[in-house]
Each structure stands twice: as C-alpha cells, then as structure tokens.
C-alpha positions in Angstrom: -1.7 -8.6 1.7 -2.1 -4.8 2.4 -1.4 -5.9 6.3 2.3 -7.5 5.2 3.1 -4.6 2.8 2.0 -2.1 5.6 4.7 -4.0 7.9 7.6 -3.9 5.0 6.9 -0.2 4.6 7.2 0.6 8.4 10.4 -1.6 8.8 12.1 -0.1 5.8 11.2 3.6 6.9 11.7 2.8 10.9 8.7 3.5 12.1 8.7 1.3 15.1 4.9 1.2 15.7 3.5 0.6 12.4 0.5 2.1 10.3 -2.0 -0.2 11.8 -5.1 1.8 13.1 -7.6 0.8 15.6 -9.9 -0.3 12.2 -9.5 -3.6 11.4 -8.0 -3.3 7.3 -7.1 0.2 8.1 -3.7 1.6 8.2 -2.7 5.5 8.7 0.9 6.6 7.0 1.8 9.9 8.5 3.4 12.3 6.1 3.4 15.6 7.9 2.0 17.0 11.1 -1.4 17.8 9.7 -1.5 15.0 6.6 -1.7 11.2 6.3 -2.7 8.6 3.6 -5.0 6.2 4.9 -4.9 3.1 3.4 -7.8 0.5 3.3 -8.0 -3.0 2.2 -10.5 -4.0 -0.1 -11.2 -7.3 -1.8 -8.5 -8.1 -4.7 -6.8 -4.9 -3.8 -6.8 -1.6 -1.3 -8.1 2.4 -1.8 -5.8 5.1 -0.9 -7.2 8.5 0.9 -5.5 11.9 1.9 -7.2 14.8 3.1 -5.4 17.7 1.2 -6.4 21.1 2.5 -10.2 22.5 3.3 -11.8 24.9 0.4 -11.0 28.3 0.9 -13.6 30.6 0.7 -12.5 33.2 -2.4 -11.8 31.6 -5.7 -13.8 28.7 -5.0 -15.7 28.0 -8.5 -11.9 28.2 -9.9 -10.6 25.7 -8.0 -13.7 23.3 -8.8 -13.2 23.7 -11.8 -9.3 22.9 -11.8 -10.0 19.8 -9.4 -12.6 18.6 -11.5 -10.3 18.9 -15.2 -7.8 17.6 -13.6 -9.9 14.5 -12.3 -11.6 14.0 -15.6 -8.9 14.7 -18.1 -6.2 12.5 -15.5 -4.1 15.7 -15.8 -1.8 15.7 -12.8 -3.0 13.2 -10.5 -1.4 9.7 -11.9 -4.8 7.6 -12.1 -6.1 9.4 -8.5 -9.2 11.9 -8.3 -9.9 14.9 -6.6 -13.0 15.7 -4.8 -14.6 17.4 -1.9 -15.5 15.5 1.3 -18.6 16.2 3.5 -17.4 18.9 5.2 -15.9 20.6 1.7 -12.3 19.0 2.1 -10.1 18.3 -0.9 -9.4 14.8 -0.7 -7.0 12.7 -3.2 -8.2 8.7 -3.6 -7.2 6.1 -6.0 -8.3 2.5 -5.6 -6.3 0.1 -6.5 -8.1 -3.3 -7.9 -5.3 -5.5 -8.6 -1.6 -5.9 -6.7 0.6 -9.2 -5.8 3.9 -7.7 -5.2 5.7 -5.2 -2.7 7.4 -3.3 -5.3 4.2 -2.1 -7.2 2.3 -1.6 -4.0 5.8 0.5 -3.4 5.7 2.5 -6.5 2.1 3.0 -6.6 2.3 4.8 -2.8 5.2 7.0 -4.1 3.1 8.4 -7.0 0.5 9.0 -4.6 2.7 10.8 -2.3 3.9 13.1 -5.2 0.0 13.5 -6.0 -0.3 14.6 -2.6 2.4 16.9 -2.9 1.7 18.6 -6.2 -2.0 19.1 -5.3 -1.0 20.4 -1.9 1.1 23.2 -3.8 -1.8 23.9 -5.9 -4.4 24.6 -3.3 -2.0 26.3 -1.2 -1.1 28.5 -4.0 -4.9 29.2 -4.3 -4.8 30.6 -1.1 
C-alpha cells in the first residue's frame, strides 16, 4: 500500500526516480537540501519521520518545554509529536494506523509537511 502511494506521489510531483530507499518498506521524500520525511510501512498503516533542526545550545530548557506542550496539549503539530533523537535532534513523527485510500494518505503528508514547516520556523527562530 505505502509502496503504490509512494509511486503516485513521485509521478504526480515528477520525480523520476522515486522515494524508494535501499530499506525494504522505506521511502525518503526530499523536501529541501538538508530535510526529508522518511516514510516507513508498518502493519495496517505507515509512521512518518523528519529530522527538524539539532538543539541549540542557549535556551534549551525553553524549547523542551515548548516541544513538549506542544506534543502533549496537540498544539501545533496536527496529531504528530516532537521529540529529541539520540544525538539531541528535533524530530517530527506521527504514525499512522489506519489508511485505504491515496487521497487521505495525500492529505495526511501535506499536514505533515506544514508541521514540518511551522516547527522549522520555531526552532529557527530559537536560534
């Protein structure tokens, strides 16, 4: 399922070689130089990932604090969550449990996009 959607998506943006990664169930949809979501099928559905931005340094307890309202209280980040990777990276997920047609799996990547894109502004503002 995530496989044929992944194929619609690149044909209807023209991306010639596709999202498919060299992971079995894994596809990689560039957004900028320096971000991609990275798709991965799961059973019944797929998770969505994008690294955002690493933690700066000053500020820091702020912006936990920010990341983590907004996470709790769903404030900003349409059903995604923040959180910090291993290496103290932002990171946007959302997992998705349930999906049988292009269009949702459409509208569902665009609010993630915007998600990206607001919470991009954010940190870089924190900057």
């Amino acid at each position: 399922m995530l496989e044929s959607f992944c194929d619609k998506l690149a044909k209807e943006w023209s991306i010639e070689s596709g999202f498919a990664t060299n992971v079995p169930n894994v596809f990689a949809i560039p957004l900028e130089e320096d971000l991609e979501i990275v798709l991965t099928a799961i059973k019944g559905g797929f998770t969505l990932m994008s690294t955002l931005s690493p933690v700066i340094q000053d500020n820091k307890e702020e912006l936990y604090i920010q990341l983590l309202s907004a996470t709790m209280l769903g404030q900003g980040t349409k059903g995604a969550a923040l959180a910090l990777d291993e290496k103290e990276n932002i990171v946007l997920s959302q997992t998705v449990t349930h999906i049988s047609q292009y269009r949702e799996f459409y509208e569902i990547l665009e609010d993630f996009i915007d998600t990206v894109d607001t919470w991009r502004a954010v940190v870089s503002a924190e900057k």
